[in-house]
C-alpha positions as CSV (number, residue, x, y, z in Angstrom):
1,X,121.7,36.0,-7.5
2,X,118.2,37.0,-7.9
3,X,115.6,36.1,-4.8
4,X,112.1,34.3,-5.9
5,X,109.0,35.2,-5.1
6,X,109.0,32.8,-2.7
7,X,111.7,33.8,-1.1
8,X,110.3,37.5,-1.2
9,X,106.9,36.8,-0.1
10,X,108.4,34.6,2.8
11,X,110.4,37.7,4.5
12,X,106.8,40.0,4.1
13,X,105.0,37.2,5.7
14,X,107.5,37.2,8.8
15,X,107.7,40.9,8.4
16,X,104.1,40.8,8.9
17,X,103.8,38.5,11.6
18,X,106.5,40.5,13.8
19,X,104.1,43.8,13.3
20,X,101.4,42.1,14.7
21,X,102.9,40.5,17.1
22,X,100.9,40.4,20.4
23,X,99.3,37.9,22.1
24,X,96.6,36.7,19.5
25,X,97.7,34.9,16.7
26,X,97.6,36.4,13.7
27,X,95.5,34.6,10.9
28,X,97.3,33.6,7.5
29,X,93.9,35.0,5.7
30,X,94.8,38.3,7.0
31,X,98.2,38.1,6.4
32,X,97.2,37.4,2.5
33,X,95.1,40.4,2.4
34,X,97.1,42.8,4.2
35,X,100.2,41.6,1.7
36,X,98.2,40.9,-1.4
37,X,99.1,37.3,-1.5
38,X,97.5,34.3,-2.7
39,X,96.2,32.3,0.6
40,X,97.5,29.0,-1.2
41,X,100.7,30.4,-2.2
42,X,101.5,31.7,1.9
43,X,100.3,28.2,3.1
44,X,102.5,26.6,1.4
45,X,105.2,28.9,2.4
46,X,104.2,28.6,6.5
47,X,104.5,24.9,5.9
48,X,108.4,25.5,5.6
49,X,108.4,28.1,8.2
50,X,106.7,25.9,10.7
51,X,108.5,22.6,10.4
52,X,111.3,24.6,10.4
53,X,110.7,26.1,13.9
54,X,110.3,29.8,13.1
55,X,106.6,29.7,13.6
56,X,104.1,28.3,15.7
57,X,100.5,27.2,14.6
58,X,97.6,27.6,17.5
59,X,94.5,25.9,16.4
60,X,91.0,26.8,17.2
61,X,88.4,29.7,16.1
62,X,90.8,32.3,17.5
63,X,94.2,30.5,16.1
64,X,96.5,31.6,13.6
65,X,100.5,32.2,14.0
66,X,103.1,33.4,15.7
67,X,106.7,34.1,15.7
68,X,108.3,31.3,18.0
69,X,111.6,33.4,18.9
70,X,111.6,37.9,19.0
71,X,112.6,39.4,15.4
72,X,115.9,40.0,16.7
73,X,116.4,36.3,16.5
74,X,116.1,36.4,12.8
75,X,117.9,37.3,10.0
76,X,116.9,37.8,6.7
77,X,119.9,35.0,5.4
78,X,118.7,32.2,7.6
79,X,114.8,33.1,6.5
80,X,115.9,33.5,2.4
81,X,118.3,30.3,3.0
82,X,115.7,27.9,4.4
83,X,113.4,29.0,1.6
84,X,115.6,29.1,-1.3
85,X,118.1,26.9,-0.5
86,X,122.1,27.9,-0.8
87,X,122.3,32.1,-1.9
88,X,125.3,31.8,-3.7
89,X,126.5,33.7,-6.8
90,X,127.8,30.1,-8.5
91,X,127.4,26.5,-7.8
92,X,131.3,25.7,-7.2
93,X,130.7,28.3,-3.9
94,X,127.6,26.2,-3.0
95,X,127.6,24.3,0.5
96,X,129.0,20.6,-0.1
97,X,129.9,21.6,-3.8
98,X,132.9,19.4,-5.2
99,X,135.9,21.4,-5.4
100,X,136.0,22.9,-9.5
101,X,139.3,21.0,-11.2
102,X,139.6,24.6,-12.7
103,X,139.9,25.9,-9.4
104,X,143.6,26.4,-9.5
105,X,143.7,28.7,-12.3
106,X,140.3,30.1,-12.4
107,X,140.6,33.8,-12.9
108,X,136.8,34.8,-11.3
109,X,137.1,32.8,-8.4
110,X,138.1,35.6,-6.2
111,X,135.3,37.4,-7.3
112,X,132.4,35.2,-7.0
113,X,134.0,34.0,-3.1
114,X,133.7,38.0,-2.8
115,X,130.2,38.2,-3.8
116,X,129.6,35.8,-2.3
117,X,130.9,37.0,1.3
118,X,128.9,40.2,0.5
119,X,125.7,38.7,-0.1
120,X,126.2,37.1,2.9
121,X,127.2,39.6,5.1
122,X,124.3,41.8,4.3
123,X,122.0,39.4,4.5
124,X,123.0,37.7,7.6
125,X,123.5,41.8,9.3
126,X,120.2,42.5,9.3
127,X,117.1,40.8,11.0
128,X,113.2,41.0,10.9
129,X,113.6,43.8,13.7
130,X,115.7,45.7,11.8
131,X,113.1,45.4,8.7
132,X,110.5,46.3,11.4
133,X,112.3,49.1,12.6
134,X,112.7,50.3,8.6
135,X,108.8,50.1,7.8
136,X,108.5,52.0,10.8
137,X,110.3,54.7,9.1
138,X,108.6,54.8,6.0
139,X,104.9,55.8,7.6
140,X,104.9,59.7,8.0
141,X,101.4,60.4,10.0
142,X,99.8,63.7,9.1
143,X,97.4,65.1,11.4
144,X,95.0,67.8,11.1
């Protein structure tokens, strides 16, 4: 399983919006040159975010975004999942796949399904505030 850019670049942008999280909106132009991403490339990526119900859009000369629900209430599965669709490790794992007619012999069944379970349990452990909480850590402040 490898994550897209999209996928990648989605996260930071939530990421982004839960560290500037306040009462003002946070504009997508800063968010593209805080993150060093294309403008074009994050709207299209709120787009999915919005109709999707994980953002909100406030219009107007002071609008921008916010997070609809806290960071707590989002994991980093259900953001990579609605951006790049099913996460798993084969297509017979996939949601709604047909079952394979190999699947009673198939000898790496057991470990895709358990790849597949870890992917997912990592991915659906953690949320944005946990990925808050992380860059937090990262940031040493030296004062002189």
């Amino acid at each position: 399983m490898r994550i897209s850019t999209k996928g990648r670049y989605a996260l930071r942008l939530m990421l982004d919006l839960a560290q500037h999280e306040s009462k003002e909106p946070v504009r997508l132009k800063d968010i593209a040159a805080r993150q060093e991403i294309s403008l074009k490339y994050l709207e299209q990526i709120i787009s999915v975010l919005q109709k999707a119900g994980y953002v909100r859009s406030i219009r107007g000369p002071q609008g921008g975004y916010q997070l609809k629900q806290p960071p707590q209430e989002y994991t980093v599965g259900d953001i990579l999942r609605l951006i790049e669709g099913d996460l798993a490790p084969v297509s017979c794992l996939e949601a709604g796949a047909k079952p394979c007619r190999r699947q009673s012999g198939c000898g790496t069944l057991r470990l895709w399904r358990e790849l597949d379970e870890a992917i997912r349990g990592v991915l659906d452990r953690y949320t944005l505030k946990d990925l808050l909480d992380w860059s937090g850590e990262e940031t040493l402040d030296y004062v002189i």
